[in-house]
KOLNUTOR-878755 format. One record per residue (C-alpha): residue number from 1; residue in one letter; x negated, z negated, y. Coordinates in steps of 0.02 Angstrom, whole numbers. Example, Ala and Ser with C-alpha at 12.3 -4.5 7.8 and 13.67 -1.06 7.14 Angstrom:
! KOLNUTOR-878755
NODE   k r   east     up  north
NODE   1 A   -615   -390   -225
NODE   2 S   -684   -357    -53
***
This chain:
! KOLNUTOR-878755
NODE   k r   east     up  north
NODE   1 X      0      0      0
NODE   2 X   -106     95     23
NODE   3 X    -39    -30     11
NODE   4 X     97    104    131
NODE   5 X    116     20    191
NODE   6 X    415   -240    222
NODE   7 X    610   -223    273
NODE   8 X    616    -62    226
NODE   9 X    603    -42     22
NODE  10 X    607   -171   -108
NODE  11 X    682   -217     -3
NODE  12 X    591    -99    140
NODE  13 X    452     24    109
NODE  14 X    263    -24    137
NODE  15 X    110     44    208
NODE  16 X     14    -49     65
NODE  17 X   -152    -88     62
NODE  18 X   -257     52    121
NODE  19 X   -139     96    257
NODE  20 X   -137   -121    297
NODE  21 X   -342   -118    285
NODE  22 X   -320     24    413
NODE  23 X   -204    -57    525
NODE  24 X   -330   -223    514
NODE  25 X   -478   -132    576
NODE  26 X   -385    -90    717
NODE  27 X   -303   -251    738
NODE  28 X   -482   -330    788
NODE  29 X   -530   -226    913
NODE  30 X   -525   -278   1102
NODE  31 X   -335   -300   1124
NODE  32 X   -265   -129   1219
NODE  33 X    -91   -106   1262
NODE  34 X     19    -42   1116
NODE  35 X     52     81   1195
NODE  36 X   -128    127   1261
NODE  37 X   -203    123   1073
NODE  38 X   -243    271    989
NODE  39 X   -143    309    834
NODE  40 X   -239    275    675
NODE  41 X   -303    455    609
NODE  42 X   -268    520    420
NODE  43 X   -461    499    400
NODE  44 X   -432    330    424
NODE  45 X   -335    309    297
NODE  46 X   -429    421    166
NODE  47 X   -579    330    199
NODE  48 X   -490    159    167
NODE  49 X   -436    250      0
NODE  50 X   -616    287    -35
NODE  51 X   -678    117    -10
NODE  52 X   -531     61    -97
NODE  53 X   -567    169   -254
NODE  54 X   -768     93   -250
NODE  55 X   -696    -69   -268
NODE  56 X   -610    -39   -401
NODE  57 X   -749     74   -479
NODE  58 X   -862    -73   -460
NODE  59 X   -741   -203   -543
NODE  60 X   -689    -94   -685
NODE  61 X   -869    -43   -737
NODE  62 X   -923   -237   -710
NODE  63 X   -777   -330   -792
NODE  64 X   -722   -220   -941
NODE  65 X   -824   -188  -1105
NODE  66 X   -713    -17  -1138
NODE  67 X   -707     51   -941
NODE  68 X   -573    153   -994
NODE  69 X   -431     55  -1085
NODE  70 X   -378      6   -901
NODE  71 X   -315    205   -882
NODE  72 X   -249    186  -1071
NODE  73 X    -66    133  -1045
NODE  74 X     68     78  -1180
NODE  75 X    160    272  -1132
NODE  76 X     67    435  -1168
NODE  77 X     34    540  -1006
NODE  78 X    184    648  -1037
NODE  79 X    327    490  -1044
NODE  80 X    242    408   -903
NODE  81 X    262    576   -800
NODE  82 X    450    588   -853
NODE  83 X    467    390   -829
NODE  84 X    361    389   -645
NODE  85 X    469    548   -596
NODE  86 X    627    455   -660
NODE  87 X    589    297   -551
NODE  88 X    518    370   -426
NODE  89 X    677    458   -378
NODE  90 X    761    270   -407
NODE  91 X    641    187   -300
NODE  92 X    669    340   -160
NODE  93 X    836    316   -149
NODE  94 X    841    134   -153
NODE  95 X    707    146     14
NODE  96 X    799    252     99
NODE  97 X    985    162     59
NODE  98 X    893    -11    112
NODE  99 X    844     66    283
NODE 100 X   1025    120    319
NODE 101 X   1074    -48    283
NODE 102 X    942   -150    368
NODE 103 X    909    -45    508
NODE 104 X    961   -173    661
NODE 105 X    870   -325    555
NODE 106 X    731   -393    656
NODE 107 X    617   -363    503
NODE 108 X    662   -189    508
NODE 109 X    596   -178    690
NODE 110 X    450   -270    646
NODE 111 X    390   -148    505
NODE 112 X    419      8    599
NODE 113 X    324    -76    750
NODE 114 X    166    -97    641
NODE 115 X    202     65    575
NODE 116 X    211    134    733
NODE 117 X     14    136    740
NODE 118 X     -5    240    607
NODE 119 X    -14    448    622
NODE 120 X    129    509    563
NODE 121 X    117    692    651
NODE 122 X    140    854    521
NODE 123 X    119    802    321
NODE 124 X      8    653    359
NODE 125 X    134    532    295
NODE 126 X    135    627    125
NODE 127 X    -72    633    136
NODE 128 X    -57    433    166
NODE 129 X     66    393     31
NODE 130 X    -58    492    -96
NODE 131 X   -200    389    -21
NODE 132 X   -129    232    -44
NODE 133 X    -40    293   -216
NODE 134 X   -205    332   -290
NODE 135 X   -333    188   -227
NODE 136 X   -215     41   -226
NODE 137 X   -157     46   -394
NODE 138 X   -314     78   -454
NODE 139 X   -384    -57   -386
NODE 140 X   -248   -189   -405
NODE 141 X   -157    -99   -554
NODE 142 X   -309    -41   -663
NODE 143 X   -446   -164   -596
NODE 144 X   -365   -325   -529
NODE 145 X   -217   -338   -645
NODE 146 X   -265   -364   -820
NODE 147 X   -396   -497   -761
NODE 148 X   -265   -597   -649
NODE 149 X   -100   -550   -743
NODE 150 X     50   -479   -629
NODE 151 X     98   -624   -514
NODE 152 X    -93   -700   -458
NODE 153 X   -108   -500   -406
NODE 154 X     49   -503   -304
NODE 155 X    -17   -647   -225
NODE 156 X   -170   -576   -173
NODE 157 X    -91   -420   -134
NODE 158 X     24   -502    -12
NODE 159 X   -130   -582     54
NODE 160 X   -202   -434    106
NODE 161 X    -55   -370    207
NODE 162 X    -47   -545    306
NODE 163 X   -139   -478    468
NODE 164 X    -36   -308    474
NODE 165 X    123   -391    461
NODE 166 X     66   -565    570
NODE 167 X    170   -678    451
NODE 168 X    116   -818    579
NODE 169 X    307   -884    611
NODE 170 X    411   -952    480
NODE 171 X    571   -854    516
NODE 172 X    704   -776    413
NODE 173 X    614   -572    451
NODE 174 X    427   -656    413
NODE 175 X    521   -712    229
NODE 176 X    613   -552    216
NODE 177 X    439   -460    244
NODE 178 X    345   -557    131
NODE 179 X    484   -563      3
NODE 180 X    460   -377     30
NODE 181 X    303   -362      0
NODE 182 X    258   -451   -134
NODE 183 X    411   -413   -248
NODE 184 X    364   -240   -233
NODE 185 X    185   -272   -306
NODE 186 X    280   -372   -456
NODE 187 X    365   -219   -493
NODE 188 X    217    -82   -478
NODE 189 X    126   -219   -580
NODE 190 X    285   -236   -728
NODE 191 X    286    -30   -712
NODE 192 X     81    -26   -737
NODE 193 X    101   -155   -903
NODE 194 X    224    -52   -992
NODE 195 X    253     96   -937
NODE 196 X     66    154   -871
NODE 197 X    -42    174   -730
NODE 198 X     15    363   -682
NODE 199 X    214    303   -682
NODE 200 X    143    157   -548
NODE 201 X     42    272   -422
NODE 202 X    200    402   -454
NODE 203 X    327    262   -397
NODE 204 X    196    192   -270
NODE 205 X    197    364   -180
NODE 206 X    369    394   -185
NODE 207 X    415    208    -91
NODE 208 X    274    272     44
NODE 209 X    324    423     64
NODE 210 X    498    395    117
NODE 211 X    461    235    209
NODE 212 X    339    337    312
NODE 213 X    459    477    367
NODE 214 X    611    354    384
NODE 215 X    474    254    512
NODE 216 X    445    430    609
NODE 217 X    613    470    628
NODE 218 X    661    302    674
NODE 219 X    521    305    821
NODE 220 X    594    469    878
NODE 221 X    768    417    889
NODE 222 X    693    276    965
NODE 223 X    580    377   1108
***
């Protein structure tokens, strides 16, 4: 998420991690007025992707005698492409249905605000969602998972999306966000364990994808 990339999937869509480690490196530079900031490029986000996939290189080829049995899921590559296709269409339409119901929430606002940083011109949010499809669920789907099980990598993926989403007040949108977040993760995580790793970055790209162009249109309507 990644991520990527939450009140707009699951229940709101997410710029997940590589999309959030963007948005923090530009979160600790001199503070500009939003409006003033540049918008963070696509290479931004491919390079997070990048660094994202070295991580998880580097974990994988540490941690695991067989380097490939984290790739080796319970589904051959053919089930997991019907299954991924299958839920990804599930998880689309759930996204976008979400949105249309939480679109005057507060934590609606607040994700398309920290969206609103992002590039989003042409087919960048489709470029995105593949970046954060690919590295984020290799690293916390192939690398992180089977050593922390499911739930201590939902933890620590919700961790990593603290500064994007500035979960610093205890209110009901903060909850909804986190809630968000995290219970997304669970399910990429119960979708990595039995279904496989392709069916996860399938579903992962979907949720991004339609977040990301529900976000543009939003800040058009908006503008």
């Amino acid at each position: 998420m990644a991520a990527i990339p939450h009140s707009l999937a699951w229940p709101a869509p997410i710029p997940y991690p590589s999309t959030a480690l963007a948005l923090l490196f530009m979160s600790v530079q001199p503070s500009i007025p939003p409006q003033e900031r540049p918008p963070i490029r696509l290479t931004a986000q491919l390079l997070t992707c990048l660094v994202f996939l070295v991580i998880a290189a580097v974990i994988i080829l540490v941690a695991y005698a067989e380097p490939l049995s984290v790739f080796v899921g319970p589904m051959n590559e053919g089930s997991q492409l019907l299954f991924g296709l299958g839920l990804s269409a599930l998880a689309a339409a759930g996204s976008y249905v979400s949105f249309r119901m939480t679109a005057s929430s507060e934590s609606t606002r607040k994700t398309i605000a920290a969206y609103a940083r992002l590039d989003l011109s042409g087919f960048n949010p489709v470029w995105i969602s593949l970046a954060a499809g690919i590295g984020e669920e290799l690293l916390f789907r192939a690398a992180l998972q089977p050593l922390l099980g499911v739930w201590n990598t939902s933890v620590i993926f919700l961790l990593t999306h603290t500064p994007v989403y500035q979960f610093r007040k205890l209110d009901k949108a903060t909850l909804v966000q986190a809630a968000g977040v995290f219970g997304a993760s669970v399910v990429l995580g119960f979708i990595y364990q039995y279904v496989g790793l392709l069916a996860a970055v399938l579903v992962h790209v979907a949720i991004d994808v339609v977040g990301l162009y529900v976000v543009r249109n939003a800040l058009r309507v908006r503008s």
